[in-house]
N, C-alpha and C positions, 0 to 999 in steps of 0.2 A: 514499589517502583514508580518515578514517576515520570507521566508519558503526556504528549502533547493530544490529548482526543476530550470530545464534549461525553460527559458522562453515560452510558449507555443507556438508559432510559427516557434520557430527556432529549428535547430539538431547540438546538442553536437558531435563534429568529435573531433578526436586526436590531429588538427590542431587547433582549437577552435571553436567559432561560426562561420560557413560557408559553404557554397556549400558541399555535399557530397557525393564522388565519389560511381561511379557503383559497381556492384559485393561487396556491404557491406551488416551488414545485420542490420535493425534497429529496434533499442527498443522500442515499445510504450507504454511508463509504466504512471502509475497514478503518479501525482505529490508526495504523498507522503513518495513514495519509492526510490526518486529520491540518495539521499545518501545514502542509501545503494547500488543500483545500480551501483554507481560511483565509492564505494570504491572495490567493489568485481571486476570491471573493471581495476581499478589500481592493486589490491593486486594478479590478476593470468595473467595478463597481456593483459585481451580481447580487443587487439587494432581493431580486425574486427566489431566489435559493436559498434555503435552508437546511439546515446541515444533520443529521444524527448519524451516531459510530455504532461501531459493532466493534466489539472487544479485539485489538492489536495483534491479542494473542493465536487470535483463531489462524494466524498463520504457520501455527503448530497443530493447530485442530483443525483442518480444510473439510472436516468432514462436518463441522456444524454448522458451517458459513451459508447451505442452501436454506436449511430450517428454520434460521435465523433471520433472513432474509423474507422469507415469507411471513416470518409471524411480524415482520415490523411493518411491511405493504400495510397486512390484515387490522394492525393496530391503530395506524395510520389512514388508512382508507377513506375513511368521511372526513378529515382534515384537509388534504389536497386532491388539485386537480392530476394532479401527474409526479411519477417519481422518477428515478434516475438512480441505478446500481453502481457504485464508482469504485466495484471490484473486475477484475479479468477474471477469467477460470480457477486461479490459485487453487491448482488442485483438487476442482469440484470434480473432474472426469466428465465436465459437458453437462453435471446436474444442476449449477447455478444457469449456464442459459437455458436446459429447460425450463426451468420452474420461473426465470422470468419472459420470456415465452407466453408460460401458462397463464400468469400474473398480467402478461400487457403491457409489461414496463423494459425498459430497455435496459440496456450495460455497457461497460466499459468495453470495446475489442482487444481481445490478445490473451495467449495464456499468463501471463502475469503482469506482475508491476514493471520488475525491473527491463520488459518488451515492450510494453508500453510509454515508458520514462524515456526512454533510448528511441521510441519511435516504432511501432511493430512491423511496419517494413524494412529498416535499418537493422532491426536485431536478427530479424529471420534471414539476412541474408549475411550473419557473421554468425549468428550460432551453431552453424555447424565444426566453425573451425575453433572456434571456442569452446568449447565441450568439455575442456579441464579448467575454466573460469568460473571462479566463484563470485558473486556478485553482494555490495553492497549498496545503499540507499541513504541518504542522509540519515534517516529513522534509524535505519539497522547499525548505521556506525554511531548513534548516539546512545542506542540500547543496546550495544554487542552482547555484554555480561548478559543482561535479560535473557535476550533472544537467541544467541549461539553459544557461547561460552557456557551458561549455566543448565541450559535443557539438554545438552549433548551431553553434563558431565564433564567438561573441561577442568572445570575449576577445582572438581575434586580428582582427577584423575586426568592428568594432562600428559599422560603416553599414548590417550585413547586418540591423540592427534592424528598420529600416521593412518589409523585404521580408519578416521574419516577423510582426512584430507590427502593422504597418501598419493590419491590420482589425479589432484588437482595440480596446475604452476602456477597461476595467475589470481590474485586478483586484483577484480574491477569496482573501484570505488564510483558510482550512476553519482556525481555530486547534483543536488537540484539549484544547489546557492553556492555561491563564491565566498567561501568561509576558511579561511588556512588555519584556523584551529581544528575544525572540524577533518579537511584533508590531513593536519599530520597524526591525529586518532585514527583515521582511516588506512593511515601506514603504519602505523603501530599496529594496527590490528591485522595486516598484513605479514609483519614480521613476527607475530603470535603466532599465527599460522604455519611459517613456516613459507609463505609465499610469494611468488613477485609481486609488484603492485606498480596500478596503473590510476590515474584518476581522469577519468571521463566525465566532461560536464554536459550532462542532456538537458539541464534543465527543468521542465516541468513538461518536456514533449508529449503526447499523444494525450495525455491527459488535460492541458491546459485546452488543445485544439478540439478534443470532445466537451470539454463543458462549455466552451463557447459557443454550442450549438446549439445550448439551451437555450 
């Protein structure tokens, strides 16, 4: 599969992939926010920032994204002056802001992306009525197959539909960019579902306004 994230080992510098000087301050973001992260880097010019991912995927796995998270701090530590978590909760259950809490470095606010993208006061005061809305992300509707379709099981058994989406009506395409190829995959993949569709452009909300605070 391929996905738009810097290799998980290595840190994206201005320089390219390599060593990374002191006194920066580094991104640990989920893989796949990785282009969005990049271009709001280019587009306001944050050369102090520096980028490493953490595997796309762990938004299937929320249970390894705290461990992960700590071992990169730990790896990283004598390289920079200051980090920045550029996950929400994504289903740690409140253990990713302990541990960075514990760490001294800070996070993204909100329980997830697609609350944060939308604005996490704006969403909190429509998710209650929303509650059969399924959400999509530019990422997620460029990786559906990946990410929904293939780990649910779809692809090989596609009656398994009703039994997950059964209680949904809607969904919400979070577009971050004005792309009408991308919108009409995102209604295709709405009518895969089975669903209505709606396409909301947030932009790059909460998260553009938090890393501008760096």
């Amino acid at each position: 599969m391929t996905q738009t994230s810097v290799p998980d080992d290595r840190t994206l510098t201005d320089e390219g992939l390599a060593p990374a000087r002191a006194g920066r301050i580094l991104l640990i973001a989920c893989g796949a926010l990785a282009r969005e992260i990049l271009d709001l880097k280019k587009a306001n010019g944050w050369n102090h920032l520096d980028l490493t991912c953490l595997p796309a995927k762990y938004h299937l796995y929320p249970e390894k994204i705290t461990d992960a998270v700590r071992e990169t701090v730990a790896k990283h530590r004598a390289e920079y002056e200051d980090f920045f978590v550029v996950y929400a909760d994504c289903g740690t259950g409140g253990g990713l802001e302990r541990a960075c809490k514990e760490l001294g470095v800070q996070m993204v606010a909100g329980p997830h992306c697609y609350s944060f993208f939308q604005g996490n006061e704006s969403f909190a005061k429509t998710a209650e009525d929303e509650i059969t809305t399924f959400y999509l992300t530019d990422f997620l509707v460029r990786q559906f197959e990946a990410f929904i379709i293939k780990p649910m099981g779809l692809d090989r058994h596609p009656e398994l539909r009703d039994m997950y989406f059964g209680n949904y009506e809607k969904l919400v395409y979070q577009a971050q960019t004005d792309d009408p190829a991308l919108t009409e995959k995102a209604r295709a993949c709405a009518r895969r579902l089975g669903l209505e569709f709606e396409r909301r452009f947030t932009g790059y909300g909460d998260l553009e306004a938090t890393l501008k605070t760096l």
